[in-house]
DOVEX-923240 format. One line per field, with one value per residue: residue number from 1; residue in one letter; x, y negated, z negated of N, C-alpha, C in turn. Coordinates in Angstrom, 1 decimal, always signed. Layout:
<atoms>
num <- (NUM  ...);
residu <- (a  ...);
n.c1 <- (X  ...);
n.c2 <- (Y  ...);
n.c3 <- (Z  ...);
ca.c1 <- (X  ...);
ca.c2 <- (Y  ...);
ca.c3 <- (Z  ...);
c.c1 <- (X  ...);
c.c2 <- (Y  ...);
c.c3 <- (Z  ...);
</atoms>
This chain:
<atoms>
num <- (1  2  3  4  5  6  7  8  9  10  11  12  13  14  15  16  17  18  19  20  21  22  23  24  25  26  27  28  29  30  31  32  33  34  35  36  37  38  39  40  41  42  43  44  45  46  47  48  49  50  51  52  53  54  55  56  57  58  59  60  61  62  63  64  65  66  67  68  69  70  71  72  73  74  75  76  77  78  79  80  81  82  83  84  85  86  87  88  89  90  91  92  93  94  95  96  97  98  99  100  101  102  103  104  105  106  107  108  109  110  111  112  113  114  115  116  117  118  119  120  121  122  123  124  125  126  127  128  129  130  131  132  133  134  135  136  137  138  139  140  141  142  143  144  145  146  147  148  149  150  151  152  153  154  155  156  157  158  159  160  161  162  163  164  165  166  167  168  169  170  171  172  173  174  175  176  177  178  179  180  181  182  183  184  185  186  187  188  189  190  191  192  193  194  195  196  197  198  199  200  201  202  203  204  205  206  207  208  209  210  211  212  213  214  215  216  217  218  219  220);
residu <- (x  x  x  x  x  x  x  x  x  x  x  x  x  x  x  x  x  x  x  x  x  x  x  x  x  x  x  x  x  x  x  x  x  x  x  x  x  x  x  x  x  x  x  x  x  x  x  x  x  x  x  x  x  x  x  x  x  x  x  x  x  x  x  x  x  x  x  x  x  x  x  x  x  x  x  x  x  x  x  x  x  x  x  x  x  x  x  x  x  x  x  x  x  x  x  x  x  x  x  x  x  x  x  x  x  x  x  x  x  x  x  x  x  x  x  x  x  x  x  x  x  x  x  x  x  x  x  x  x  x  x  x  x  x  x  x  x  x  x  x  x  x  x  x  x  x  x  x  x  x  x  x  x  x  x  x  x  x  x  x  x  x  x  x  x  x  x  x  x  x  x  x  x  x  x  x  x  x  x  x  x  x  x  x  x  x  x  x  x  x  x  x  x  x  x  x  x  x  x  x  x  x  x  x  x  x  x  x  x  x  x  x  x  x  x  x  x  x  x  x);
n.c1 <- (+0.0  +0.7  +3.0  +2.2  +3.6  +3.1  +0.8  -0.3  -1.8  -3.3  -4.5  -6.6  -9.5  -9.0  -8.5  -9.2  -12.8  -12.2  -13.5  -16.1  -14.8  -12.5  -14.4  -15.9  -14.1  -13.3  -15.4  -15.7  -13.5  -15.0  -17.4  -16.3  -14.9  -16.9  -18.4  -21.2  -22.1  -20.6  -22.2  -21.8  -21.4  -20.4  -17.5  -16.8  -15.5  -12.8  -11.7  -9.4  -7.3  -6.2  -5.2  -5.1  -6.6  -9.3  -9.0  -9.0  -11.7  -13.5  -12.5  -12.3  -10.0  -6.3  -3.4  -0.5  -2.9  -2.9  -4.0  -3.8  -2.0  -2.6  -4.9  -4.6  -3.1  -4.8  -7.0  -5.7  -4.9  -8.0  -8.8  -6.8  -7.7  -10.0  -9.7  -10.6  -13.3  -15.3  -14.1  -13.7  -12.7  -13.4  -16.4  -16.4  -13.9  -13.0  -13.1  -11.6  -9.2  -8.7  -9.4  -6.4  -4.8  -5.3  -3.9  -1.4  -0.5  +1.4  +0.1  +0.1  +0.3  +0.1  +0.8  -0.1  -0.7  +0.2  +2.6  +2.2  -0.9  -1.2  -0.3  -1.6  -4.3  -4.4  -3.0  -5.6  -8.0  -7.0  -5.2  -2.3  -0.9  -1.8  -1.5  +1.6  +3.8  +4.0  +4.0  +3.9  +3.3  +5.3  +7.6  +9.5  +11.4  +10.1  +7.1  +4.0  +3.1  +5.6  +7.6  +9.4  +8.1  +6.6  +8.9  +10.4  +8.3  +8.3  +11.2  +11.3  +9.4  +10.9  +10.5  +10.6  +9.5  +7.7  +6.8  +4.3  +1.1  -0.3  -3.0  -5.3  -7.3  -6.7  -5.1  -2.6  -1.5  -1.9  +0.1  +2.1  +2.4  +2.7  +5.3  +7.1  +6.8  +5.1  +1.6  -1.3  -3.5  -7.3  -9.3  -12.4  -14.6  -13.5  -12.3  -12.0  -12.2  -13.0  -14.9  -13.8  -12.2  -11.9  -10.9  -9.6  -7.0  -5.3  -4.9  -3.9  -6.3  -9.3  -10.9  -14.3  -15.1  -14.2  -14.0  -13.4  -10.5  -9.4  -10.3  -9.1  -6.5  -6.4  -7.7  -9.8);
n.c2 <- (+18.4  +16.7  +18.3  +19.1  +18.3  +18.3  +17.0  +14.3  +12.9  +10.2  +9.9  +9.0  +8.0  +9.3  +12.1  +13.0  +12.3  +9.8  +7.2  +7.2  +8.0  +5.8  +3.7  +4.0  +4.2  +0.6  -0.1  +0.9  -0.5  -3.1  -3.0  -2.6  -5.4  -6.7  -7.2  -6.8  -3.5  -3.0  -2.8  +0.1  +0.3  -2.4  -1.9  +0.4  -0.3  -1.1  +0.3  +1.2  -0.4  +0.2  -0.2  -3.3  -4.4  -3.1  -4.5  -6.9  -7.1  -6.2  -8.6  -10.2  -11.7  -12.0  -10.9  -12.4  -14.1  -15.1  -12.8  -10.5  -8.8  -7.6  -6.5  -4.7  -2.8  -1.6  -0.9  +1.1  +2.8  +3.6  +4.8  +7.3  +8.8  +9.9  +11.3  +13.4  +13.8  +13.1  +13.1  +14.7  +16.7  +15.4  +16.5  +17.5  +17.3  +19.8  +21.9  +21.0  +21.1  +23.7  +24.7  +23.4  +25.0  +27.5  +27.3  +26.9  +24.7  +22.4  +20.4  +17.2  +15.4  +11.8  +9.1  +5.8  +6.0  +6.4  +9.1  +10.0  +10.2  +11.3  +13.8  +15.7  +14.7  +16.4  +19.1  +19.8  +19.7  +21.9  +21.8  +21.2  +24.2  +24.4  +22.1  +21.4  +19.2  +16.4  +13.0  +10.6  +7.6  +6.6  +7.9  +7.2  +4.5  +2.5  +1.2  +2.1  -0.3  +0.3  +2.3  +4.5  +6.3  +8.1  +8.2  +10.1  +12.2  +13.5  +14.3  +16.4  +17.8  +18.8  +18.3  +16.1  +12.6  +11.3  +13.5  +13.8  +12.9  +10.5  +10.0  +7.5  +5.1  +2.5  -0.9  -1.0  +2.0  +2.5  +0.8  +1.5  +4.1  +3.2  +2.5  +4.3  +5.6  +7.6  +8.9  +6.9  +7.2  +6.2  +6.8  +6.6  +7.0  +6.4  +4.1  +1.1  -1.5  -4.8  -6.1  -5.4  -5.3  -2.5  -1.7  -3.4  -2.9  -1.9  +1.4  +4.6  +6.0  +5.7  +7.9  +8.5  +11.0  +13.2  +15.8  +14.8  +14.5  +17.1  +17.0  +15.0  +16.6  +18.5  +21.1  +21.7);
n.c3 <- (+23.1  +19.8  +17.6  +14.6  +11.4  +8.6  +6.7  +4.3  +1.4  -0.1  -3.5  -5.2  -3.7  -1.1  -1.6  -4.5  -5.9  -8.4  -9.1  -11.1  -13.6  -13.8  -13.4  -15.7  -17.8  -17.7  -18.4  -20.9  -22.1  -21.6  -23.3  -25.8  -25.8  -26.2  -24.1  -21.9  -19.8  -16.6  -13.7  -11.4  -8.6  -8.5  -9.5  -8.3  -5.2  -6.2  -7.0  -5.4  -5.8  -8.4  -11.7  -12.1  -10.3  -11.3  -14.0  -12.7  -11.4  -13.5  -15.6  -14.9  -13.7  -13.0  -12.4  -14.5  -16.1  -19.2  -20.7  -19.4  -19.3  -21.7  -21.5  -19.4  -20.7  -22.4  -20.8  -19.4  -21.8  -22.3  -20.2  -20.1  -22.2  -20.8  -18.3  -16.2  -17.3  -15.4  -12.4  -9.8  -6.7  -4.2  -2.4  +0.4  +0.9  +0.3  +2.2  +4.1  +3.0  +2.9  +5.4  +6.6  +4.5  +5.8  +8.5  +7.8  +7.5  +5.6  +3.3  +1.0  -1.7  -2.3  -3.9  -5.9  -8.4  -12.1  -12.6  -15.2  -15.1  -12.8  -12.6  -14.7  -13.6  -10.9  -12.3  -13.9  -12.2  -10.2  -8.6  -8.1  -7.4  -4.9  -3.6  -1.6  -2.0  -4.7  -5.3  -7.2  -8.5  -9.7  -9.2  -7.2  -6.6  -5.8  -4.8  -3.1  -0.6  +0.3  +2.2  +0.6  -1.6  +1.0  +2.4  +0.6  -0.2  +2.8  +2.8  +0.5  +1.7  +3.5  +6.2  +9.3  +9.1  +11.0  +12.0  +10.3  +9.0  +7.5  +5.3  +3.5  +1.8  +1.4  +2.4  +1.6  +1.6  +5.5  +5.9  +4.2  +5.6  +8.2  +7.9  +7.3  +9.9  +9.8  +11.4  +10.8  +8.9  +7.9  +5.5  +5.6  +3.6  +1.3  -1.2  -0.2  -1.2  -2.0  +1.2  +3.2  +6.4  +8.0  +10.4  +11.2  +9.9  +11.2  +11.8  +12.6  +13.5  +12.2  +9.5  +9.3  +7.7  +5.9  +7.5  +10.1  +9.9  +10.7  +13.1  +14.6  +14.1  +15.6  +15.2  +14.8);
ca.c1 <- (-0.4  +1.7  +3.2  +2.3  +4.8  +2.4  +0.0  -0.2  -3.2  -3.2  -5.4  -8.1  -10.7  -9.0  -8.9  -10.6  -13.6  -12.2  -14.5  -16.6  -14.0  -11.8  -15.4  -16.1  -12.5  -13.2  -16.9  -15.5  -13.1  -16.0  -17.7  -14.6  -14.7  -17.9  -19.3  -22.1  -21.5  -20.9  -22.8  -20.7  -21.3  -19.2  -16.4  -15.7  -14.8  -11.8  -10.6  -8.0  -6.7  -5.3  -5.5  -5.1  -7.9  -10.4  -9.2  -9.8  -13.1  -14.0  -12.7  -12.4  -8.5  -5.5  -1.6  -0.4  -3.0  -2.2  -4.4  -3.5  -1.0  -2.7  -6.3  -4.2  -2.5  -5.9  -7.6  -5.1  -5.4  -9.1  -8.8  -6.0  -8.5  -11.1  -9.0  -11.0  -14.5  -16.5  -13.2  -13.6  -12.4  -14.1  -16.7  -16.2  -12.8  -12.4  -13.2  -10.4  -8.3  -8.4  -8.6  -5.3  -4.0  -5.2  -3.3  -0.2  -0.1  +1.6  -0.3  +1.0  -0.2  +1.4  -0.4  +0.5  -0.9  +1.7  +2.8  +1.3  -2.0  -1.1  -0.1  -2.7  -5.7  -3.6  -3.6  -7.0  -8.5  -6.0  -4.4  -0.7  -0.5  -1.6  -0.2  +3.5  +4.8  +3.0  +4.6  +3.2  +3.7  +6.9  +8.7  +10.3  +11.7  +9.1  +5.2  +3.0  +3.4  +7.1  +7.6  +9.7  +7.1  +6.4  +10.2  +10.5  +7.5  +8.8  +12.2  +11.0  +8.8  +12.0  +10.3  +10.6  +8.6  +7.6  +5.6  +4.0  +0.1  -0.6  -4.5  -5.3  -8.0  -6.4  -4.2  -1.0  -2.0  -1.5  +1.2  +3.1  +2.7  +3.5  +6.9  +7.8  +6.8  +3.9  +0.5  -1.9  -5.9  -8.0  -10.4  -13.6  -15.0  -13.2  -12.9  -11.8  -11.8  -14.4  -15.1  -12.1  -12.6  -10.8  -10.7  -8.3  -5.8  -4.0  -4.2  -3.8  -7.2  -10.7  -11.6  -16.0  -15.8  -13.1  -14.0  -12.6  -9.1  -9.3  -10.3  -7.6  -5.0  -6.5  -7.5  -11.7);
ca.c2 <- (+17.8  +16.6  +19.0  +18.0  +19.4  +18.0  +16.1  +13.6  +12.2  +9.4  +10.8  +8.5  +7.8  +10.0  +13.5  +13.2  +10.7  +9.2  +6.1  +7.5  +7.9  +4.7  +2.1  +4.1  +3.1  -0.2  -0.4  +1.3  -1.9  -4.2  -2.8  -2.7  -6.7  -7.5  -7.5  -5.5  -2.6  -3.7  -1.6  +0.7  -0.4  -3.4  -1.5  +1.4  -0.9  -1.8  +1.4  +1.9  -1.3  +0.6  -1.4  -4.1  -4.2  -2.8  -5.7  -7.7  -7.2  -6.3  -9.7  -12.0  -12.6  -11.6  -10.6  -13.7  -14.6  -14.7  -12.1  -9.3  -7.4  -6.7  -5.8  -3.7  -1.4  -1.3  -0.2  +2.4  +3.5  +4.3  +6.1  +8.3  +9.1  +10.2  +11.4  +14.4  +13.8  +13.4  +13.2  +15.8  +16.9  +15.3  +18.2  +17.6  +17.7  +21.4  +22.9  +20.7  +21.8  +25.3  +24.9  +23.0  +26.0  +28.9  +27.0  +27.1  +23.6  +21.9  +19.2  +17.0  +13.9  +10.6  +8.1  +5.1  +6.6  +6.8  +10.3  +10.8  +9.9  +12.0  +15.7  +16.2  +15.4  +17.4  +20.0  +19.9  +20.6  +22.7  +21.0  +21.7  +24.7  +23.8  +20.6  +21.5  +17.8  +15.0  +12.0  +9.6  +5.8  +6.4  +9.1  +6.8  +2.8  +1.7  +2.6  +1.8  -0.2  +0.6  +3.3  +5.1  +7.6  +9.0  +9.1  +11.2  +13.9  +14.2  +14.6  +17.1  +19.0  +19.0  +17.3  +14.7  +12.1  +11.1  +14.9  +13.7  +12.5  +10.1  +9.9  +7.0  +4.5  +1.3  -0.9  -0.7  +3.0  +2.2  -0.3  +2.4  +4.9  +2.8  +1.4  +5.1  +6.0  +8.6  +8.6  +6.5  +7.5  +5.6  +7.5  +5.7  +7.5  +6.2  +2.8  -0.1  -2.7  -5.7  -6.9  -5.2  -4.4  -1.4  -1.3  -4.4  -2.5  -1.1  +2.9  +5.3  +6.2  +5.4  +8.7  +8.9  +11.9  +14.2  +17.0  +14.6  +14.8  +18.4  +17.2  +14.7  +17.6  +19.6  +22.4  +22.1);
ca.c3 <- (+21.8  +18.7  +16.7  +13.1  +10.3  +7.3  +6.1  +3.2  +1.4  -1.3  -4.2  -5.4  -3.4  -0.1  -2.0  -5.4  -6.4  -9.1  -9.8  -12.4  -14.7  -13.8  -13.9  -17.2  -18.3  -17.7  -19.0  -22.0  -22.4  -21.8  -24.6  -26.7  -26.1  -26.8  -23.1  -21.4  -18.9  -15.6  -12.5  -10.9  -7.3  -8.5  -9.7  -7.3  -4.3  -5.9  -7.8  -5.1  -6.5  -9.8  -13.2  -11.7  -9.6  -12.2  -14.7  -11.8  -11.4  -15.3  -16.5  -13.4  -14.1  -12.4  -13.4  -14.5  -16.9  -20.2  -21.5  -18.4  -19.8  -22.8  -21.0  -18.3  -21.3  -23.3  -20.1  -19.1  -22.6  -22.1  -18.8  -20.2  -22.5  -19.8  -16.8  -15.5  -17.7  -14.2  -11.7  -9.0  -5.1  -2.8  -1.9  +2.0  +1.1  -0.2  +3.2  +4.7  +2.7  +3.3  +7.0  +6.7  +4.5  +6.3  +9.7  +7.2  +7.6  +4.6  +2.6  -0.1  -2.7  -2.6  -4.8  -7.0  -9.6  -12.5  -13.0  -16.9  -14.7  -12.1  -13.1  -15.9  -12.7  -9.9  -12.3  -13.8  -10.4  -9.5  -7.1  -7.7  -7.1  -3.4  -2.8  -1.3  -2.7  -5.5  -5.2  -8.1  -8.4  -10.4  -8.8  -6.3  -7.3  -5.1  -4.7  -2.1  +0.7  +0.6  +2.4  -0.1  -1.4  +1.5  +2.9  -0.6  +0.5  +3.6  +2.2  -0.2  +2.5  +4.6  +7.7  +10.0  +8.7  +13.0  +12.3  +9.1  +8.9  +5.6  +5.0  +2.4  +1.7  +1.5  +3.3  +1.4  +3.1  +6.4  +5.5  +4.0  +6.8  +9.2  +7.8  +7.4  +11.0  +10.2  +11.5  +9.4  +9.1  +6.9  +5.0  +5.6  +2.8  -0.1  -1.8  +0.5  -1.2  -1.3  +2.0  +3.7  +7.5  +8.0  +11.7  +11.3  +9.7  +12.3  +11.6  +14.3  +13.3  +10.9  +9.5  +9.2  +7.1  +5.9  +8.8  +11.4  +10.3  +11.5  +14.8  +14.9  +14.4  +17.0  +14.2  +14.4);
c.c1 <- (+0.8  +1.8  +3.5  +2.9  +4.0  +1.1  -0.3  -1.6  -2.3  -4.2  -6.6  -8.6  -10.0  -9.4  -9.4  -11.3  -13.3  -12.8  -15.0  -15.9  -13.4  -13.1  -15.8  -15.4  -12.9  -14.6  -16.8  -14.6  -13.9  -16.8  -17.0  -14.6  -16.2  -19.3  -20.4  -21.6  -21.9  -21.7  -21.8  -20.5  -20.1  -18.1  -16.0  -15.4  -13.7  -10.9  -9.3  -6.9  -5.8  -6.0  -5.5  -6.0  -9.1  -10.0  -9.4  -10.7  -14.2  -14.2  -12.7  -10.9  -7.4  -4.1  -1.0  -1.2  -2.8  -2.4  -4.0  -3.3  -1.7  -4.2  -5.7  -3.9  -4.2  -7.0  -6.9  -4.7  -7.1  -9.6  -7.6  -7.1  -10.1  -11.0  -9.8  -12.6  -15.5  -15.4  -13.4  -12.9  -13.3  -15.0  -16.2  -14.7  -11.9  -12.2  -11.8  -9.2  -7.5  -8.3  -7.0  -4.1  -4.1  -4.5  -1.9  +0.4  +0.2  +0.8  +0.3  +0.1  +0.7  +0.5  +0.5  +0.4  +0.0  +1.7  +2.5  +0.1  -2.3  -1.2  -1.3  -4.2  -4.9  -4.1  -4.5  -7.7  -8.1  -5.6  -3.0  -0.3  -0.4  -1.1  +2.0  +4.0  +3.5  +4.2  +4.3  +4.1  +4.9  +8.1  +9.7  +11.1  +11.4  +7.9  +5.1  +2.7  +4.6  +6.9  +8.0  +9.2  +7.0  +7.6  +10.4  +9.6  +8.0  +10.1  +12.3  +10.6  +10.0  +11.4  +10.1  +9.6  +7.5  +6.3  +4.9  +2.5  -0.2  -2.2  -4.6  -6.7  -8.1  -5.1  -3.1  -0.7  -1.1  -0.4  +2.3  +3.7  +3.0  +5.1  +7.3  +7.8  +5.9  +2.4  +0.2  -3.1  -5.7  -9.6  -11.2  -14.5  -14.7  -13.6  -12.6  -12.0  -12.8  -14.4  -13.8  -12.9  -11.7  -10.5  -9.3  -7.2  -4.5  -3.7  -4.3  -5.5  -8.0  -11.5  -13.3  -16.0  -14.4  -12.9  -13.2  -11.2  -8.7  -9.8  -9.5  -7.0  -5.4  -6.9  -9.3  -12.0);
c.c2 <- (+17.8  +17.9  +18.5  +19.3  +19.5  +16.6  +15.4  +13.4  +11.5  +10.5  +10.0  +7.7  +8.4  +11.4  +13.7  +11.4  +10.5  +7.9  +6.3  +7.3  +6.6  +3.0  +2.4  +3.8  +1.4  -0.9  +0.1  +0.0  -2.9  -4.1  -3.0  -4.7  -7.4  -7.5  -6.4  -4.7  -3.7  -2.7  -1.0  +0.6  -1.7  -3.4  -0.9  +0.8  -0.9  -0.5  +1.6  +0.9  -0.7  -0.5  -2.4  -4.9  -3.8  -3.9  -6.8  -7.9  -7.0  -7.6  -10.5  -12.4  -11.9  -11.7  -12.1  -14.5  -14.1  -13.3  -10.6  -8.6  -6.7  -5.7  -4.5  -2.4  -1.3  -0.5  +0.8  +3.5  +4.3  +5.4  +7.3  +8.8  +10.2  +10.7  +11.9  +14.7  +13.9  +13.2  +14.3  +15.5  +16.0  +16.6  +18.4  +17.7  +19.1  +22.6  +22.4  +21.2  +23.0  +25.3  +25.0  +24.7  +27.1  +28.2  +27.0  +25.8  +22.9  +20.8  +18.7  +15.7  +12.8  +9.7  +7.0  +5.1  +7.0  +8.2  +11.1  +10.6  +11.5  +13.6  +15.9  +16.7  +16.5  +18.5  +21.0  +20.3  +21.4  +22.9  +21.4  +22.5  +25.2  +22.9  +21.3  +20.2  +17.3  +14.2  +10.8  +8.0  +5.5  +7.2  +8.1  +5.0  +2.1  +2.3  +1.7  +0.5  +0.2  +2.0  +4.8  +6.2  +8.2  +9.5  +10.3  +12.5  +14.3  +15.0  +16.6  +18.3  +19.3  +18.9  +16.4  +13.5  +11.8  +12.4  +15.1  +12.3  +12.2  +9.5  +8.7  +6.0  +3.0  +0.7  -1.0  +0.7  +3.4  +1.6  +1.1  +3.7  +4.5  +2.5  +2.7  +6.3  +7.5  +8.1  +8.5  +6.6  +7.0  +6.6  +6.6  +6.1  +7.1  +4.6  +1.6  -0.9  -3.7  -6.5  -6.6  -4.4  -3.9  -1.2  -2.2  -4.3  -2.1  +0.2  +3.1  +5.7  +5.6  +6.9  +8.7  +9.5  +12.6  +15.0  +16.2  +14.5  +16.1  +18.0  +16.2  +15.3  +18.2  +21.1  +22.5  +22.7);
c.c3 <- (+20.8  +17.9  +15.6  +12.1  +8.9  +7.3  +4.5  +2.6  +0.1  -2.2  -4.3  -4.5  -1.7  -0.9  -3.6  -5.7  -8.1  -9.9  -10.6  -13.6  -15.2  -14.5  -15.8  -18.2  -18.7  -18.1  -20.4  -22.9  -22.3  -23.1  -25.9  -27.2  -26.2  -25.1  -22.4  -19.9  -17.3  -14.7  -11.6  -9.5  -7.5  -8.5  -8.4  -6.2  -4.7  -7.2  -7.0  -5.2  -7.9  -11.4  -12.7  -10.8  -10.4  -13.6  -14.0  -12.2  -12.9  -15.9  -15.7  -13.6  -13.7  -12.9  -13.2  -15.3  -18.1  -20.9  -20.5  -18.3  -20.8  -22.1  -20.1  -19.6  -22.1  -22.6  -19.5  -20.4  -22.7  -21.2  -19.3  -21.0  -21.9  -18.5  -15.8  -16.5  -16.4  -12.7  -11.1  -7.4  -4.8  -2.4  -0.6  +2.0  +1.4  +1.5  +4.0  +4.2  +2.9  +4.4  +7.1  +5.7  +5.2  +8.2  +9.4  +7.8  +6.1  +4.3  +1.3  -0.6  -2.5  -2.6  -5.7  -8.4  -10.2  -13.5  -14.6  -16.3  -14.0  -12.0  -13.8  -14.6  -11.8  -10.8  -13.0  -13.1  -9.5  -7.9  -6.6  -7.7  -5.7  -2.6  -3.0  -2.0  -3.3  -5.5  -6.2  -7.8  -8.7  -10.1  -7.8  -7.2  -6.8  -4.9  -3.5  -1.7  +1.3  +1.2  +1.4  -0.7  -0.4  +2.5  +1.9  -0.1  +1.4  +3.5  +1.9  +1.1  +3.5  +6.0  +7.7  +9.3  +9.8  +12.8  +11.4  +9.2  +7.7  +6.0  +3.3  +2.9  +1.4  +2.1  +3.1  +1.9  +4.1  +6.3  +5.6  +5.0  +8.1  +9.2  +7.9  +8.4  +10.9  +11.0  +10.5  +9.5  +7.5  +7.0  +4.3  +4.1  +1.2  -0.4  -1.1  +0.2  -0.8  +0.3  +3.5  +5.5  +8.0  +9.4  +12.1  +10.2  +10.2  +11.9  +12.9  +14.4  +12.2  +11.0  +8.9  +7.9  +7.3  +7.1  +10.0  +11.2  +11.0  +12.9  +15.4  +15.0  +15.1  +16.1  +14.0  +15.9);
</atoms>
């Protein structure tokens, strides 16, 4: 069996559920402009989209129209606002967790989330002072699909990247774990994206439910 040096996860929607906060963000700018709340089934598909994705789907309009930039900072104004109001772990998460520490297997963050986002939830939930590496959107001069982020964790954790498992919920994801030669599990559990069939991503895996990363590493 592989000997794994670490494990990665993205943050929102593999290791905390973030939607609440993020559709409230953006239901809080619908209000703001005059429109009524959207339903949150609508939104959370596409939180692991970023701002970009949640003014998506809020206003129907994409980077490039005129108004884009200003809705993108007016909705990332609201969510800083709201970061950790209903933002929590994952519950199925918390036990993985501790498996993975009590096997004194390293774990680490690597998100595109931009690091004034980042730090505050991390350590609100008190995250960072278990996550060995956080990697935010801005720590490298490339985010997610580029590998870059997660050559940086591995960097940081001082292993191979080759012995490095990245866990995420969309397919820049995969993308990214593959260009930088880790295993890539999709955590079926998070936000995927409208319409997205995750099997045609190309990970090494489609994790069910948190608990089966532990029986991928050989650790349940």
């Amino acid at each position: 069996m592989k000997r794994w040096h670490a494990v990665l996860f993205d943050l929102d929607g593999t290791l905390v559920d973030s939607a609440p906060d993020l559709a409230g963000a953006a239901n809080d700018l619908r209000a703001e402009q005059g429109l009524p709340a959207m339903e949150f089934d609508a939104l959370r598909p596409m939180v692991g989209s970023g701002a970009r994705g949640m003014v998506g789907t809020a206003f129907g309009i994409a980077p490039g129209h005129a108004d884009f930039g200003m809705l993108r900072d007016a909705f990332l104004a609201h969510y800083a606002r709201r970061l950790l109001r209903h933002t929590r772990v994952f519950e199925q998460m918390e036990p993985v967790l501790s498996a993975l520490e009590s096997a004194r297997l390293p774990w680490g963050i690597v998100t595109n989330k931009a690091e004034r986002f980042t730090e505050p939830i991390v350590a609100g939930l008190d995250l960072r002072r278990r996550a060995a590496v956080v990697i935010s959107g801005d720590t490298t001069a490339h985010s997610k699909p580029h590998p870059a982020p997660l050559f940086e964790a591995a960097r940081q954790l001082a292993v191979d990247p080759v012995c490095c498992a990245y866990v995420g919920d969309d397919l820049r994801d995969v993308q990214a774990g593959r260009a930088a030669g880790m295993a890539a599990l999709v955590a079926a559990w998070g936000y995927l994206g409208q319409g997205e069939n995750v099997h045609d991503w190309g990970a090494d895996s489609v994790l069910m439910q948190p608990a089966d990363l532990l029986n991928w590493l050989g650790l349940a």
